[in-house]
C-alpha positions as CSV (number, residue, x, y, z in Angstrom):
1,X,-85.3,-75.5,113.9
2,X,-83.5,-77.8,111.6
3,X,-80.7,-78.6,113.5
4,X,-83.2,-78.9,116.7
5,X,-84.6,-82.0,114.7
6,X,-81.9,-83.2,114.1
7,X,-80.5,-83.9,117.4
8,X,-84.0,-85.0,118.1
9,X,-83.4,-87.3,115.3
10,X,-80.4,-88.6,117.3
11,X,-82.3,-89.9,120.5
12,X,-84.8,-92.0,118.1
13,X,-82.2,-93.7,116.8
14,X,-81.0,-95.0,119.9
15,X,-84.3,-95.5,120.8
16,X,-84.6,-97.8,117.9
17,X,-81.5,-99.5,118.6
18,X,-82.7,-100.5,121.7
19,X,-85.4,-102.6,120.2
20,X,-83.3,-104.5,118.4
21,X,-82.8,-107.5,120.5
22,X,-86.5,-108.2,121.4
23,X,-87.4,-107.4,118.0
24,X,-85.0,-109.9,116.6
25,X,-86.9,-112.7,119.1
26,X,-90.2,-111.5,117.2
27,X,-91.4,-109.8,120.5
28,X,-94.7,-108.2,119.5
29,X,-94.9,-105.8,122.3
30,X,-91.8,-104.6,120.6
31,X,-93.2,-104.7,117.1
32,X,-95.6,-102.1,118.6
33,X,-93.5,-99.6,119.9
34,X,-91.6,-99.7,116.8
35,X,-95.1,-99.0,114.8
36,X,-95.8,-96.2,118.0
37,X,-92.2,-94.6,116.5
38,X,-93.1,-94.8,113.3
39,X,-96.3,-92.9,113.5
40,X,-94.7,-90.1,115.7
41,X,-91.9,-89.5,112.9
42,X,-94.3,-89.9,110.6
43,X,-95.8,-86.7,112.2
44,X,-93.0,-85.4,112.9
45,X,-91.8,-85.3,109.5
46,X,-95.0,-83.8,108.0
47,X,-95.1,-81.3,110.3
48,X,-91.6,-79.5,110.3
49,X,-91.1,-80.0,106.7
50,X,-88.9,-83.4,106.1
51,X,-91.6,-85.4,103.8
52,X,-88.5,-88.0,103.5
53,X,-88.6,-88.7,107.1
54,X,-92.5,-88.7,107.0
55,X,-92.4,-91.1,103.9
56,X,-90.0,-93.9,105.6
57,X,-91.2,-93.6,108.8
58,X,-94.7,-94.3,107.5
59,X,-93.5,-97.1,106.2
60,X,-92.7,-98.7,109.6
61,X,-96.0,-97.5,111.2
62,X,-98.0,-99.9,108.9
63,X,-95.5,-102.9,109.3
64,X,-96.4,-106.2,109.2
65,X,-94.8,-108.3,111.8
66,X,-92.1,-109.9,109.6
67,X,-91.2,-106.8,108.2
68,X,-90.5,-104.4,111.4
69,X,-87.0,-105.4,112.1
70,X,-85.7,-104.7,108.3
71,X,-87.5,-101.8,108.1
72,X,-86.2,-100.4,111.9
73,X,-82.7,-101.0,110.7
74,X,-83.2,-99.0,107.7
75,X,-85.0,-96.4,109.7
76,X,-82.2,-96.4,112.0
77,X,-79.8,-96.2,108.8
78,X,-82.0,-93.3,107.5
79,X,-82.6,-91.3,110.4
80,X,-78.5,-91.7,111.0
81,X,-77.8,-90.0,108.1
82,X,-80.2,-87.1,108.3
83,X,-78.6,-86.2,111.6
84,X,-75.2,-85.9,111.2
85,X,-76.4,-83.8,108.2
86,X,-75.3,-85.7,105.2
87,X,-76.7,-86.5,102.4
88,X,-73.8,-88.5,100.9
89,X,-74.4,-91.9,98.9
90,X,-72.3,-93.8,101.4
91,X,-73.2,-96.7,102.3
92,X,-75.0,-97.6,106.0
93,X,-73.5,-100.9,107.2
94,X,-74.8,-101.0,111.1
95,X,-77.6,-103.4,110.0
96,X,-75.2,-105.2,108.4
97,X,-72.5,-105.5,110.8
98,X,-75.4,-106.6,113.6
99,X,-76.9,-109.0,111.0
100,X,-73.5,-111.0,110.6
101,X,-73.0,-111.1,114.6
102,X,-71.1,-108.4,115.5
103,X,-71.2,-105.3,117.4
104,X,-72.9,-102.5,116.1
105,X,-70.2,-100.5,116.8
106,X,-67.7,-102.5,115.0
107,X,-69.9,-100.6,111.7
108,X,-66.7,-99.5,109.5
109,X,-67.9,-96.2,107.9
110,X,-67.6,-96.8,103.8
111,X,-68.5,-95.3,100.4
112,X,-70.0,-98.4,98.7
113,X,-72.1,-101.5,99.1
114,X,-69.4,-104.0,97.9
115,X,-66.6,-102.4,100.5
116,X,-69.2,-102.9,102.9
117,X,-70.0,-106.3,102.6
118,X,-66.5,-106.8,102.2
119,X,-65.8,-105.6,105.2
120,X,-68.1,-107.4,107.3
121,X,-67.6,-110.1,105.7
122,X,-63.7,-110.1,106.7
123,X,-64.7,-109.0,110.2
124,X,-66.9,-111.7,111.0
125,X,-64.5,-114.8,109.5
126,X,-67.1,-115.7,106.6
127,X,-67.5,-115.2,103.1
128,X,-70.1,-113.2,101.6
129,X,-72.4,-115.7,100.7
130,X,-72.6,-116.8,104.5
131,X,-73.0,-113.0,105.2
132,X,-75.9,-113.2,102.6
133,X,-77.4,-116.3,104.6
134,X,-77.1,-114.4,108.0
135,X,-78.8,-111.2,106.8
136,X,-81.7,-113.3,105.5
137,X,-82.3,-115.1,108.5
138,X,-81.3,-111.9,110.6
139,X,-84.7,-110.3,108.5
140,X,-86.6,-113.9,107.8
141,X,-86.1,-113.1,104.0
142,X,-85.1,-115.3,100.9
143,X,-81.8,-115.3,99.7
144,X,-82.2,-115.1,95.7
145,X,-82.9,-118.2,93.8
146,X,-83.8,-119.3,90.6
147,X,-85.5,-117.0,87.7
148,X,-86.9,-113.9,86.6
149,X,-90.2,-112.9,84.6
150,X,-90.0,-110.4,82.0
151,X,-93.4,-109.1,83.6
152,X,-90.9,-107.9,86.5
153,X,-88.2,-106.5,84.2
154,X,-91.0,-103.9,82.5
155,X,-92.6,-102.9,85.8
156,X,-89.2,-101.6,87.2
157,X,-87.2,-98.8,85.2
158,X,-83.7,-99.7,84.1
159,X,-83.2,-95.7,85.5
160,X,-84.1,-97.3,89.3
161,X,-82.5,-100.4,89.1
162,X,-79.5,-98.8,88.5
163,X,-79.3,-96.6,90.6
164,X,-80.9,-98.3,93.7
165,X,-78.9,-101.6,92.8
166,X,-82.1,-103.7,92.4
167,X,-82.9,-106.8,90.0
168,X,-86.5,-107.7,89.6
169,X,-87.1,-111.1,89.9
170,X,-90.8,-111.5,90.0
171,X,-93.8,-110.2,90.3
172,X,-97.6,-110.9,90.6
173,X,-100.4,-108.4,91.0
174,X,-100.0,-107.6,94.5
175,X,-96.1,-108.0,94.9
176,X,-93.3,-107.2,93.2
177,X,-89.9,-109.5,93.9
178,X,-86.4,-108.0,93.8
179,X,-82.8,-109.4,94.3
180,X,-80.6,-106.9,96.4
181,X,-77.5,-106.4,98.5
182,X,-79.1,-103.9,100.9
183,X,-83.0,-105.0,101.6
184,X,-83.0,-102.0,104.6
185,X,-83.2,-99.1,101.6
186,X,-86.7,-97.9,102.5
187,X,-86.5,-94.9,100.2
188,X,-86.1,-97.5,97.4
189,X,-88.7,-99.5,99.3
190,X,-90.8,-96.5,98.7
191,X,-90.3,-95.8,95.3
192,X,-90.9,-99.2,93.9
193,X,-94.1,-99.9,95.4
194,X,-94.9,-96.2,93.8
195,X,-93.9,-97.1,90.5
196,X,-95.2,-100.6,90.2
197,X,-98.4,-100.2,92.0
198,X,-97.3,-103.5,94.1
199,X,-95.5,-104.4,97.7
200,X,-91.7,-104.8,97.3
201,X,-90.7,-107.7,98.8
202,X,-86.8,-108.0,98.9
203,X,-84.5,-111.2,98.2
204,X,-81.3,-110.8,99.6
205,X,-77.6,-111.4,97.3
206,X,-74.0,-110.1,98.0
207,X,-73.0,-107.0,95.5
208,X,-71.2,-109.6,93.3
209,X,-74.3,-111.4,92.9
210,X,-76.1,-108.1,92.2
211,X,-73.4,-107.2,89.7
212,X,-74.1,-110.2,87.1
213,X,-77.7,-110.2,88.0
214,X,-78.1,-107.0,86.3
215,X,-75.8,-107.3,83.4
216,X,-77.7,-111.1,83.0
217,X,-81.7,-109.2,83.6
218,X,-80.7,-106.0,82.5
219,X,-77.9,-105.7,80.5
220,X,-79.2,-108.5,78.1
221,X,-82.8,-106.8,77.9
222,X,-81.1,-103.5,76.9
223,X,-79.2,-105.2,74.2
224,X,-82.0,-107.1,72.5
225,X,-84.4,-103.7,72.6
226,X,-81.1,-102.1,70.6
227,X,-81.6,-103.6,66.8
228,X,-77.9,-103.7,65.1
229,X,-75.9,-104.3,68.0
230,X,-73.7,-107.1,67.3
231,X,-73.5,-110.1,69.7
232,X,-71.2,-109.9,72.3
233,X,-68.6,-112.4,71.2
234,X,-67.4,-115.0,73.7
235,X,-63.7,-116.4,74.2
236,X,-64.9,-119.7,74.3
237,X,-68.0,-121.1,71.5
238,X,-70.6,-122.2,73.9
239,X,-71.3,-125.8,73.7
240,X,-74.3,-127.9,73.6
241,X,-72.8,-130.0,77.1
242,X,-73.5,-128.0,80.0
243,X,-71.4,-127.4,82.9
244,X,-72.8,-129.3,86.2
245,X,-72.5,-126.5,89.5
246,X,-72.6,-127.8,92.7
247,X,-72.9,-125.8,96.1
248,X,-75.8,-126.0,98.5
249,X,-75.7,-122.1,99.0
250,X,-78.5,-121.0,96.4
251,X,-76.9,-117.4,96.1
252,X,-73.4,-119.0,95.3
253,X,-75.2,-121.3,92.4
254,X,-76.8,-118.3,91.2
255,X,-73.6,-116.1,91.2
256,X,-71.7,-118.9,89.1
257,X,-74.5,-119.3,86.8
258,X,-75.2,-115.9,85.9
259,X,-71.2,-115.7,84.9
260,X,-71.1,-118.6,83.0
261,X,-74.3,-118.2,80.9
262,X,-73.2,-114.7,80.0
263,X,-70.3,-116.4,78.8
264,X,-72.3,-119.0,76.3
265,X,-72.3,-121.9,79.1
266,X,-75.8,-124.0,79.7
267,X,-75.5,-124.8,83.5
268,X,-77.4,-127.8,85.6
269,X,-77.5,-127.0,89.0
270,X,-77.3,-129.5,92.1
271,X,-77.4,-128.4,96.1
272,X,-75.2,-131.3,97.2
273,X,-73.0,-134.2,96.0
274,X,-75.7,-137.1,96.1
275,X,-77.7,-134.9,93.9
276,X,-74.9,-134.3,91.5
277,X,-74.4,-138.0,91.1
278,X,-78.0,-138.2,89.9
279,X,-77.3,-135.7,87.8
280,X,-74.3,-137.2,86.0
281,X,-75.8,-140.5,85.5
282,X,-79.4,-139.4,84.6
283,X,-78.7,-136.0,82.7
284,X,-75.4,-135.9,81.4
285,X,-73.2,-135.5,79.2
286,X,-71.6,-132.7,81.0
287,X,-68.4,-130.4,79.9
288,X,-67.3,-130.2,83.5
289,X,-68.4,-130.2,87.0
290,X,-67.7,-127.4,89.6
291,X,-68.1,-128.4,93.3
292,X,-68.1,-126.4,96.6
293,X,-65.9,-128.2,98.9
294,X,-67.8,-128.2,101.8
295,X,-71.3,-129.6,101.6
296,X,-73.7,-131.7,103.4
297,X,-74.5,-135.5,102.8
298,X,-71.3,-135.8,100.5
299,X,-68.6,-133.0,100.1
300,X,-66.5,-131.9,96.8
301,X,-63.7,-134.9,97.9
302,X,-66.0,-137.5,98.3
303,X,-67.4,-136.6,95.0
304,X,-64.4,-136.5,93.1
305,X,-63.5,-140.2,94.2
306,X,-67.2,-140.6,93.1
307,X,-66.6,-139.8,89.4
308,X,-63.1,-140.8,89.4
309,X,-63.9,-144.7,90.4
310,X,-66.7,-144.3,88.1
311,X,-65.5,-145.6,84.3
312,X,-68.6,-143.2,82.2
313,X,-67.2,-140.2,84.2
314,X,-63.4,-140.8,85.4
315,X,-62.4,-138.4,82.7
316,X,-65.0,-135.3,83.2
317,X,-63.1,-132.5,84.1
318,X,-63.4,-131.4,88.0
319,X,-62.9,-127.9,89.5
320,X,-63.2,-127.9,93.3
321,X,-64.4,-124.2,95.2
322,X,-63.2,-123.1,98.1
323,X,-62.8,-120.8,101.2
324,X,-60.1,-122.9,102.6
325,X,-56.5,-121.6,102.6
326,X,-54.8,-124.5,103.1
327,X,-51.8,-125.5,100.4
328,X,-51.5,-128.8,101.8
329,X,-55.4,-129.1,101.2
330,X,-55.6,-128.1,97.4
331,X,-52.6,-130.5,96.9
332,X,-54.7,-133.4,98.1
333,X,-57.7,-132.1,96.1
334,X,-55.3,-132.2,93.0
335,X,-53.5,-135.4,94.0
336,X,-57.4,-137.1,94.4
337,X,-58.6,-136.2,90.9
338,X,-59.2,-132.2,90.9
339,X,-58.2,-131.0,87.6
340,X,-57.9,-127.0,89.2
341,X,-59.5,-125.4,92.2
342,X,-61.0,-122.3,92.6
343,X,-60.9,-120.0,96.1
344,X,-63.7,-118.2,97.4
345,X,-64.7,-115.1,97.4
346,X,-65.1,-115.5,93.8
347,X,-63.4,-112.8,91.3
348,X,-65.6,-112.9,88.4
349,X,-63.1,-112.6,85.9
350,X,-60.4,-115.1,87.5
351,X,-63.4,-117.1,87.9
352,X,-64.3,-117.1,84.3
353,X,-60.5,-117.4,82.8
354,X,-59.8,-120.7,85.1
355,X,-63.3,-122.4,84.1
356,X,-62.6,-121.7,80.2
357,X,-59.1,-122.2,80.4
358,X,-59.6,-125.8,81.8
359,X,-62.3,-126.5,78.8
360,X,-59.6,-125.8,76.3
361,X,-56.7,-127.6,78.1
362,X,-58.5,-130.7,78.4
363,X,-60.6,-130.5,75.6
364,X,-57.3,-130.3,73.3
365,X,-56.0,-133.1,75.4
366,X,-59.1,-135.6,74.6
367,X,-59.2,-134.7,71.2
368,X,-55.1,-135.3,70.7
């Protein structure tokens, strides 16, 4: 009977699949037959003893209509795994491969979230924090922003978050926000709304993102609930100047801020270069400045020539980001006024080293 189900498992899924494409143009006549699937699993489930199935499946049945398509694609993700008979943790990167673009069946098979998204990522010719801005307009979610409640933080265990790779954000009393890498995972979908007694709704971030989220959210809760524990020391004393990031993806500004704050670092945040100007002149002093390169209304170049023909600021210290690869490019950004530059995808630790190490080269230089 079992393995009966589960090639019967195997022609929903492709039933699924099909709806992808009208689903992903909001066609409500295909919002229905995905909620007509969900209720026959549903059944389905209950009935030859797979209460898993049942549980996700009813998920899908009551569906709103912004919600189908995410929660098909982790249907399909679900239902995937149960037939080829494995319950391994891998990681189910279909919805993500379609989400950036690509074939479904350019899906690499892989054991973890970040080689997944790495993968993709590399595949469709985009770092991950485009990838994270494809999958939430693929779903018509957020991608994470600003701030977290400690309301939030209690209602989800650390147990969960852990293990299901989830940061609560926010909550109220009918929802409950969380930041995550894979916002398909009904099962976790399931067990947060029967924990906190409120409706997940999911923000999307690259693993990276989800990685000092939790050490910032969680990490820092568990140490302060620990009385003794020394503090974690820092290389670098933080400093009452802050450092000025600016990108105009929101999941890249929170990335950055979450690994410089853990280091002891105030951050200011501006989307754009115009913005950062405002920002200098209106709320500064600042330690150092950190700019994507590429950005609307006025890139990282335009706003190095900014500062640099600016007397207050021509001697604030300037690191330029970037996915570019191009030598002859970084040696114009240094030859315009950059005082290092950073490539993208960011490694955290790299990261941190270069930004510190440039406080403490020129801050030894000024102070000669």
């Amino acid at each position: 009977m079992q393995e009966w189900y589960r090639q019967a498992m195997r022609g929903r899924v492709d039933e699924l699949r099909a709806l992808r494409p009208r689903l992903s143009e909001g066609n409500h006549r295909a919002e229905d037959e995905a909620r007509q699937i969900g209720m026959s699993l549903r059944g389905s489930g209950a009935t030859f003893g797979f209460p898993l199935i049942s549980s996700v499946a009813g998920l899908l049945e009551t569906s709103r209509d912004e919600d189908v398509l995410r929660r098909v694609e982790g249907l399909i993700a679900q239902l995937a795994r149960f037939a080829r008979g494995s319950d391994d943790a891998g990681f189910e990167s279909e919805w993500l491969a379609v989400a950036a673009g690509l074939p479904a069946t350019s899906a690499p098979a892989v054991e973890s979230e970040v080689e997944g998204w790495e993968l993709v990522s590399r595949a469709a010719g985009c770092d991950v924090s485009e990838l994270a801005s494809r999958v939430a307009r693929y779903f018509g979610i957020d991608i994470v922003g600003q701030g977290h409640s400690a309301g939030a933080r209690r209602l989800v265990p650390e147990a969960l978050a852990s293990s299901a790779r989830v940061i609560p954000l926010r909550e109220d009393s009918i929802t409950i926000t969380v930041a995550t890498a894979n916002p398909t995972a009904l099962t976790t979908e399931v067990e947060l709304e029967r924990l906190t007694g409120r409706r997940p709704v999911f923000e999307v971030a690259p693993p990276e993102l989800i990685d000092a989220l939790f050490d910032e959210v969680i990490g820092s809760a568990s140490r302060a609930t620990e009385p003794g524990d020394a503090a974690v020391p820092t290389a670098v004393a933080p400093g009452d100047q802050p450092v000025l990031v600016v990108d105009d993806e929101p999941s890249s500004r929170v990335l950055v801020r979450a690994l410089l704050e853990r280091r002891g670092h105030p951050v200011v945040e501006a989307p754009d270069g115009m913005q950062a100007l405002e920002r200098l002149h209106e709320a500064g002093p600042f330690s150092l400045v950190l700019a994507d390169l590429n950005m609307p209304r006025m890139d990282g170049l335009e706003l190095i020539w900014e500062i640099r023909d600016s007397p207050p600021l021509s001697r604030l210290p300037v690191i330029v980001v970037t996915g570019e690869k191009d030598e002859v490019l970084e040696t114009q950004l240094m030859e315009e006024g950059a005082d290092d530059y950073i490539r993208k995808p960011i490694d955290p630790q790299l990261f941190v080293a270069r930004i510190e190490s440039t406080l403490r080269r020129l801050g030894a230089a000024h102070s000669g």
